[in-house]
VEXKETOR-190060 format. One line per 2 residues: number of its first residue (from 1); their letters; for each residue x, y, z of N, C-alpha, C. Coordinates in Angstrom, 2 decimals, always signed. Layout:
<pts>
NUM> a> X Y Z X Y Z X Y Z | ...;
</pts>
This chain:
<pts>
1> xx> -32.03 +41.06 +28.23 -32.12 +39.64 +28.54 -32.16 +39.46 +30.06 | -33.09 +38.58 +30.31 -33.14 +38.64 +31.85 -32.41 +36.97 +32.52;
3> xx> -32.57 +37.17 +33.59 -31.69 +36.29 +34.40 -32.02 +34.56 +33.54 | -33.35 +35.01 +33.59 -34.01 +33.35 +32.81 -33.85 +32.86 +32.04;
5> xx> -33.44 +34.07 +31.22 -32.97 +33.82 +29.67 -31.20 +33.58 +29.58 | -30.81 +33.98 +30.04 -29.56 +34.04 +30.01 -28.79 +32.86 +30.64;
7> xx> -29.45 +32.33 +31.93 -29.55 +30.93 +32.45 -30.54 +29.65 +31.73 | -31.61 +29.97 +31.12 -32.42 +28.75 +30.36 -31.96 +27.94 +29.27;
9> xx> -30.48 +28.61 +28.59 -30.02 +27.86 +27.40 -28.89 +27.03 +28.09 | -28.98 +26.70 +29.18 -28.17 +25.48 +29.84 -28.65 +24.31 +29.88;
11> xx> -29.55 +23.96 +29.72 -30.58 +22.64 +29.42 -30.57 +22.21 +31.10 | -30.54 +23.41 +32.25 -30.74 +22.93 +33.69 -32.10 +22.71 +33.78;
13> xx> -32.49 +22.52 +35.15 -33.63 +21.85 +35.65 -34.80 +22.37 +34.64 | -35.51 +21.90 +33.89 -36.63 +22.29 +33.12 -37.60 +22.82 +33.86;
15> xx> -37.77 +22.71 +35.40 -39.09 +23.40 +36.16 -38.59 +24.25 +36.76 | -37.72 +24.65 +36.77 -36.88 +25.97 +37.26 -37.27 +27.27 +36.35;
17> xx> -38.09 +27.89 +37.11 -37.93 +29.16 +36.00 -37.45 +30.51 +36.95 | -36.35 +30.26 +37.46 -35.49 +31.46 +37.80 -36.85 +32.31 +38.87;
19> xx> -36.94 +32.04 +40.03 -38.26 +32.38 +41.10 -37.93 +33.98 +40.49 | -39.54 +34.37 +40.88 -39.40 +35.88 +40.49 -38.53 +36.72 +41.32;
21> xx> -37.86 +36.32 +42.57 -36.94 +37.19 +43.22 -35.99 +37.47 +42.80 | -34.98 +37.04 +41.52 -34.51 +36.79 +41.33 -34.58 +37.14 +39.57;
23> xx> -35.26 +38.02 +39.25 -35.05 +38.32 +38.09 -34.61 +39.94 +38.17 | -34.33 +40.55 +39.34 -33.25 +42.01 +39.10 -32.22 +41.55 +38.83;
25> xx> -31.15 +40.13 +38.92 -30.20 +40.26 +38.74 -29.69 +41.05 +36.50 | -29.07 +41.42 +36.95 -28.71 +41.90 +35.42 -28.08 +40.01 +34.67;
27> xx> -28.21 +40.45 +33.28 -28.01 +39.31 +32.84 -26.55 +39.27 +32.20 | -25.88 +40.50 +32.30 -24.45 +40.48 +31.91 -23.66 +39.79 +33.43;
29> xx> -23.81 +40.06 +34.24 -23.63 +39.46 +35.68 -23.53 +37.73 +35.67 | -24.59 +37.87 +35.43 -25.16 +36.11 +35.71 -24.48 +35.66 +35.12;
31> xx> -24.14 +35.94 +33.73 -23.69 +35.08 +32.24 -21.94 +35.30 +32.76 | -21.34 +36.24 +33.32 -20.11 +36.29 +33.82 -19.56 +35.72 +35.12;
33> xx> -20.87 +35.21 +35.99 -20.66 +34.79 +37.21 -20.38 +33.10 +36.89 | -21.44 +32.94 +36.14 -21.66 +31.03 +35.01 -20.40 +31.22 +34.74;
35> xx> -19.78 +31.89 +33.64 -18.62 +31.32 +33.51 -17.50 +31.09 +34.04 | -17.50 +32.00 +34.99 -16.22 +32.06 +36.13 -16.60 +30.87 +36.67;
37> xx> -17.70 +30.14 +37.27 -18.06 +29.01 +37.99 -17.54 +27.73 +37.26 | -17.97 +28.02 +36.20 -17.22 +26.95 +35.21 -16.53 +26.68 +34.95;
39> xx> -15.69 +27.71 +35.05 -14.28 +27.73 +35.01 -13.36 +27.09 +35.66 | -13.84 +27.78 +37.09 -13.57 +27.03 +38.54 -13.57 +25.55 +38.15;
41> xx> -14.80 +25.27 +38.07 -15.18 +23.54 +38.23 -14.64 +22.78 +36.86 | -14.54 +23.27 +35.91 -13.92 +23.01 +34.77 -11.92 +22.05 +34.66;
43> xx> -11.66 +23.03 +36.23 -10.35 +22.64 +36.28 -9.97 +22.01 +37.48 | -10.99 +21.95 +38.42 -11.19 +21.51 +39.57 -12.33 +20.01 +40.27;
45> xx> -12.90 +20.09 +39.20 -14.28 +19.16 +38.52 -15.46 +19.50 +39.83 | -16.50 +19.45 +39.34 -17.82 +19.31 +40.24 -17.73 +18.67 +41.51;
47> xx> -17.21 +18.13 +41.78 -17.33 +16.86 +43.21 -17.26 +18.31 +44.38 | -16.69 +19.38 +44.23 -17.12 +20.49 +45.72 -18.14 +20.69 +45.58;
49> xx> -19.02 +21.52 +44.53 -19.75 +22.48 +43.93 -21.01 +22.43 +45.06 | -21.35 +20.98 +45.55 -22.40 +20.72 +46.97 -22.09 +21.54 +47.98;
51> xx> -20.64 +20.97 +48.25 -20.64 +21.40 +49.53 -20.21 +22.97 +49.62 | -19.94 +23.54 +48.55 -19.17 +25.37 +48.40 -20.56 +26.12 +48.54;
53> xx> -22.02 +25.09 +48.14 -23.29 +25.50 +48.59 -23.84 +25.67 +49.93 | -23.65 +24.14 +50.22 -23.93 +24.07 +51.49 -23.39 +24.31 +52.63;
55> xx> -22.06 +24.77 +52.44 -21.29 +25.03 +53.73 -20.88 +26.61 +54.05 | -21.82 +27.56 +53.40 -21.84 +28.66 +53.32 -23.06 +29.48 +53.23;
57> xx> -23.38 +31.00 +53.60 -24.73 +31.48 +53.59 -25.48 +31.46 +52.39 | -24.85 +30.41 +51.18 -25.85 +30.01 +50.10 -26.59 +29.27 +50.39;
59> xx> -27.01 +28.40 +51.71 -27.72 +27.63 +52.06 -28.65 +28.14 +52.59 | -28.88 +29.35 +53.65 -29.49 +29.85 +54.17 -30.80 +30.22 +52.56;
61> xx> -30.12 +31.24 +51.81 -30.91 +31.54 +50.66 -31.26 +30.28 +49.92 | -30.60 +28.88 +49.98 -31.57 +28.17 +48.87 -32.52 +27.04 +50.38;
63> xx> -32.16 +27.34 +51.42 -33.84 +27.04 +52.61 -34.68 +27.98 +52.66 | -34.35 +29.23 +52.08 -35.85 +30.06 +52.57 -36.41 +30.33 +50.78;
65> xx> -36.17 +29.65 +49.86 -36.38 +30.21 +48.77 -36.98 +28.37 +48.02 | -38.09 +28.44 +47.85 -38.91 +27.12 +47.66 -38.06 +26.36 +46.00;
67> xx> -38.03 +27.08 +45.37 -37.70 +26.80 +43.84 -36.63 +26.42 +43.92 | -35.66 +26.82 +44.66 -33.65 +26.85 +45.09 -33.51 +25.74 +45.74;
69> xx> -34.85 +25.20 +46.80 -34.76 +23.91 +47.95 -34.80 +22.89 +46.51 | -35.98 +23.28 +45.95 -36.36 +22.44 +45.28 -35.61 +21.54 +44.39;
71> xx> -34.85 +22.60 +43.69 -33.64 +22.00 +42.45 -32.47 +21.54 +43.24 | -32.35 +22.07 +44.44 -31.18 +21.02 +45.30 -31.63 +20.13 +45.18;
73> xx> -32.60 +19.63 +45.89 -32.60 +18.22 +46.48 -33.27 +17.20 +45.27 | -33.57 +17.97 +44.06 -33.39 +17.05 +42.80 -31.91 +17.02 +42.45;
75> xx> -31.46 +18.28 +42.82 -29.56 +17.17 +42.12 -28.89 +16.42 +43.08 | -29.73 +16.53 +43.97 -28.91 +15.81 +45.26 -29.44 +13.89 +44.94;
77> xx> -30.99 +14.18 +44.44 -31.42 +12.56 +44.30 -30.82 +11.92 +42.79 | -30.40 +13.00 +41.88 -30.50 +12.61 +40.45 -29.06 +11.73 +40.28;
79> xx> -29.37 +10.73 +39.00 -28.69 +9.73 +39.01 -27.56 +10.10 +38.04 | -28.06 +11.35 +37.11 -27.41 +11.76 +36.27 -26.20 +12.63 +36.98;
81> xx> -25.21 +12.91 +36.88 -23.86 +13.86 +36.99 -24.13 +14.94 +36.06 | -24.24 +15.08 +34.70 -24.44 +16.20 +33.78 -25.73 +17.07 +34.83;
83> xx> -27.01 +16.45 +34.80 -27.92 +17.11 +35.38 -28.56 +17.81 +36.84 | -27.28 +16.95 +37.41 -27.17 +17.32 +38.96 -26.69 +18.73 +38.34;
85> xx> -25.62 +18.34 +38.62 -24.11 +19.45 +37.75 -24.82 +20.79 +37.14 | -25.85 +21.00 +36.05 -26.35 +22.03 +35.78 -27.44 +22.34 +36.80;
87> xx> -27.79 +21.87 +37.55 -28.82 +22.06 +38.49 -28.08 +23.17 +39.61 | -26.80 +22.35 +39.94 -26.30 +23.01 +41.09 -25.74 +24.39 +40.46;
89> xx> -24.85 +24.07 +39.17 -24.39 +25.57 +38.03 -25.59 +26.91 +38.67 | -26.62 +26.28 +38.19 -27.86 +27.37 +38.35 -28.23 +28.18 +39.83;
91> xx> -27.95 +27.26 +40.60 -27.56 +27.56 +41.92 -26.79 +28.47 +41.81 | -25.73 +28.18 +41.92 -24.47 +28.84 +42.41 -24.26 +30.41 +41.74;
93> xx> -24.97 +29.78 +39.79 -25.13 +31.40 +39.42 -25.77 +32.64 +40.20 | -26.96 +32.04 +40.81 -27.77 +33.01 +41.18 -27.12 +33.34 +42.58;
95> xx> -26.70 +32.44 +43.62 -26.29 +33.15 +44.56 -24.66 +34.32 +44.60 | -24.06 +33.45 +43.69 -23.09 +33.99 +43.19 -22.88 +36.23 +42.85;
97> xx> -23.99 +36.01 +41.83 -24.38 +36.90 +41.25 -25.60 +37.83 +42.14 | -25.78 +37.05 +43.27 -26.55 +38.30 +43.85 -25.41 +38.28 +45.40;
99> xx> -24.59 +37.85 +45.97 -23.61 +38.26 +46.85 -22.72 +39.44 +46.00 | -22.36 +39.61 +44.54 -21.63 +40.38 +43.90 -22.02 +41.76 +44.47;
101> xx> -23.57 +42.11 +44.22 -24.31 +42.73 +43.75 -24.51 +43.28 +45.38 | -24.46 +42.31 +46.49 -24.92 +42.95 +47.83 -23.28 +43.61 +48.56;
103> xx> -22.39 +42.52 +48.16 -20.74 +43.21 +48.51 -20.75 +44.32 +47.30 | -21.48 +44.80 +46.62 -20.57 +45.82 +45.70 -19.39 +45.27 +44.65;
105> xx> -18.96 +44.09 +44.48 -18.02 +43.98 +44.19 -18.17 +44.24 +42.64 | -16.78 +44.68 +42.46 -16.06 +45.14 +41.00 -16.74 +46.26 +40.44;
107> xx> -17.36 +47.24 +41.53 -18.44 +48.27 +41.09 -20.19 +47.59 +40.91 | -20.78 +46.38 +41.00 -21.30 +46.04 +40.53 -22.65 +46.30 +41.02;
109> xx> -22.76 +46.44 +42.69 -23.94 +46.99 +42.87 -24.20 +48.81 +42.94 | -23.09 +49.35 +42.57 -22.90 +50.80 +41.96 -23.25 +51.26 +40.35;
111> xx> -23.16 +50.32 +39.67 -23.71 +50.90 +38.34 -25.21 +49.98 +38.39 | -25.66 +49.10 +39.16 -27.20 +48.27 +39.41 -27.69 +48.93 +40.86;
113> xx> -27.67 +49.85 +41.09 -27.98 +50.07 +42.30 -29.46 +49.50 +42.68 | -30.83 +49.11 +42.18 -31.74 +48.76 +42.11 -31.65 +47.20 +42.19;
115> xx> -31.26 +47.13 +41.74 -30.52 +45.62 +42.15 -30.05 +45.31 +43.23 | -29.06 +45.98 +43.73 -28.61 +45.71 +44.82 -29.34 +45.54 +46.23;
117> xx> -30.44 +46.89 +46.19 -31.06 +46.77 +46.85 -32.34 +45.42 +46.92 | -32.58 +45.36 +46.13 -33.16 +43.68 +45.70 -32.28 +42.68 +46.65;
119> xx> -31.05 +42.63 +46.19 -29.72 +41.33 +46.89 -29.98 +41.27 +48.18 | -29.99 +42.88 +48.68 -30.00 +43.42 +49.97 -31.23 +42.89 +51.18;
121> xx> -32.37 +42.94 +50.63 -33.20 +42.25 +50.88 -33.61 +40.94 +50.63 | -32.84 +39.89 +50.04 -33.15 +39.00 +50.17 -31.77 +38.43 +51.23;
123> xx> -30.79 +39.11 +51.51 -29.71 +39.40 +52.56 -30.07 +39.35 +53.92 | -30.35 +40.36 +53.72 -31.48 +40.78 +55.32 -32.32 +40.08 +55.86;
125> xx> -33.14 +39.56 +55.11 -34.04 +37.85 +55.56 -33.41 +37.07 +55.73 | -32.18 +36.37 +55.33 -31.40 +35.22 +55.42 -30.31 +35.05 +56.55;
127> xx> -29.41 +36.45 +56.45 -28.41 +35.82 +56.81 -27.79 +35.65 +58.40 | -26.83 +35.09 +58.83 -26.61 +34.95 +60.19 -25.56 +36.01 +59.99;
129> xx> -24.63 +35.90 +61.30 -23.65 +36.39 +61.53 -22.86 +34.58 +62.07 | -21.29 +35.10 +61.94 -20.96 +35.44 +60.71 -20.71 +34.96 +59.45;
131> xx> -20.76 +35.68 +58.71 -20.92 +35.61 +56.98 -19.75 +34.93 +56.38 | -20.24 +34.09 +55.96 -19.52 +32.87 +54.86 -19.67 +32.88 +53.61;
133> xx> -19.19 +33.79 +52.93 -19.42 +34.03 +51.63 -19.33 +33.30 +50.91 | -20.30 +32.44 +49.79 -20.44 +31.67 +48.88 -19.14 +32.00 +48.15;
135> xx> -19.10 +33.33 +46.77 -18.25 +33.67 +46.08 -16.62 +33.90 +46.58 | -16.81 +33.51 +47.89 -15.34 +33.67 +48.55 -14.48 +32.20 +48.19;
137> xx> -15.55 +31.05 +48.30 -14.69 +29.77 +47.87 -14.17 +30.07 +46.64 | -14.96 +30.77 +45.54 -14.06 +30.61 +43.97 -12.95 +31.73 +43.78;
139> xx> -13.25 +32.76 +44.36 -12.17 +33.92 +44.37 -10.68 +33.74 +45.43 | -11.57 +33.88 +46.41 -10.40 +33.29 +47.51 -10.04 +31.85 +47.72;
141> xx> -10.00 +30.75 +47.22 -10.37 +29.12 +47.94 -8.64 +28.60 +48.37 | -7.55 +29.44 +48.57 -6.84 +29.51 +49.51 -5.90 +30.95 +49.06;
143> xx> -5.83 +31.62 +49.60 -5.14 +32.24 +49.84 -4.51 +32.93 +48.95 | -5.81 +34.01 +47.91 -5.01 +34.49 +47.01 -4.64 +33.78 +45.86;
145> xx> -4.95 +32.30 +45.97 -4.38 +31.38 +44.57 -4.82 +31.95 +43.27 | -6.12 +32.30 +43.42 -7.26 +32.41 +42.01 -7.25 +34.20 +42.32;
147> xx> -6.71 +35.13 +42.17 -6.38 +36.45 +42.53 -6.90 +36.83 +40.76 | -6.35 +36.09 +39.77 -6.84 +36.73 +38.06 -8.05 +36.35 +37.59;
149> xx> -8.62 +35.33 +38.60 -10.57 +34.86 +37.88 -11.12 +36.26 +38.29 | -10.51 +36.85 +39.19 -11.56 +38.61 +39.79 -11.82 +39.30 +38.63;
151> xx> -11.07 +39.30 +37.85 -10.64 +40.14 +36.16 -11.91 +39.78 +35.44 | -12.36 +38.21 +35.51 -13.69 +38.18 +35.22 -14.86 +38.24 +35.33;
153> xx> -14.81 +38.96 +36.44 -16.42 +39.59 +37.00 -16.55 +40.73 +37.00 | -15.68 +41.46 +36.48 -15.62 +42.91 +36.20 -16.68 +42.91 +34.93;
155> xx> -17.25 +44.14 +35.24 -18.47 +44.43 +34.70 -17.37 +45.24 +33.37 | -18.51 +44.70 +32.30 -17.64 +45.38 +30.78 -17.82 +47.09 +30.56;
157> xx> -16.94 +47.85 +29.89 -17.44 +49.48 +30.24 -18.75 +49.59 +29.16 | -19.68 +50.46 +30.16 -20.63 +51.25 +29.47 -20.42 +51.82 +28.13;
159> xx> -21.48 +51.15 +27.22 -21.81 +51.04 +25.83 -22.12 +52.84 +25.90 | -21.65 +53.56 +25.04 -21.97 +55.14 +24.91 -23.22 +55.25 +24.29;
</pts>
């Protein structure tokens, strides 16, 4: 299952079809990164979810990436809350899930190594110094608080 698929049964932006840069991510990733996000915002509600975008090098990747500008600034005009809301979800999955993949984290660009290198390069085009990690607001967002959501981005063990 690829990134599109695994993100398309959210009923997000209908002209979004996951840009082709963006289909190495693995789809066990994505589908674990969504829910941790949800999670987050689930207990915290949507009203950050803009700015945890915009005030970090997820912005850089959704200005140089046409499809990512694009579905922002439709949830930014949309009147709806549900549809902003999955617009930005979709966001956040993908940058989410490809910072995992460029930090290595939880082993993750070690068992995707092909992947990573994918993250890596779309890294290398984007980013400044210094680095404001998107996935740092939901893991870290003060100090160690959210230390047991990490448990859920751990990649599940290899099927024999």
């Amino acid at each position: 299952m690829s990134l599109t698929e695994s993100i398309a049964d959210t009923d997000a932006d209908p002209h979004f079809s996951a840009a082709p840069e963006f289909h190495f991510i693995p789809s066990e990733l994505a589908a674990k990164s969504r829910r941790l996000i949800e999670g987050y915002h689930g207990i915290y509600g949507y009203g950050s979810l803009p700015d945890l975008l915009w005030h970090s090098d997820a912005r850089n990747i959704i200005e140089c990436n046409r499809e990512l500008a694009q579905v922002f600034r439709r949830a930014s005009k949309s009147r709806g809350a549900k549809r902003a809301n999955e617009s930005l979800l979709l966001i956040a999955t993908v940058i989410f899930s490809v910072e995992t993949l460029v930090r290595d984290f939880a082993g993750w660009g070690k068992r995707f190594p092909t992947a990573k290198r994918e993250a890596e390069k779309i890294f290398d085009a984007v980013t400044l110094r210094p680095q404001i990690w998107f996935m740092d607001g939901y893991l870290y967002p003060s100090r160690n608080a959210h230390r047991e959501l990490t448990s859920e981005i751990a990649p599940s063990a290899p099927q024999p």
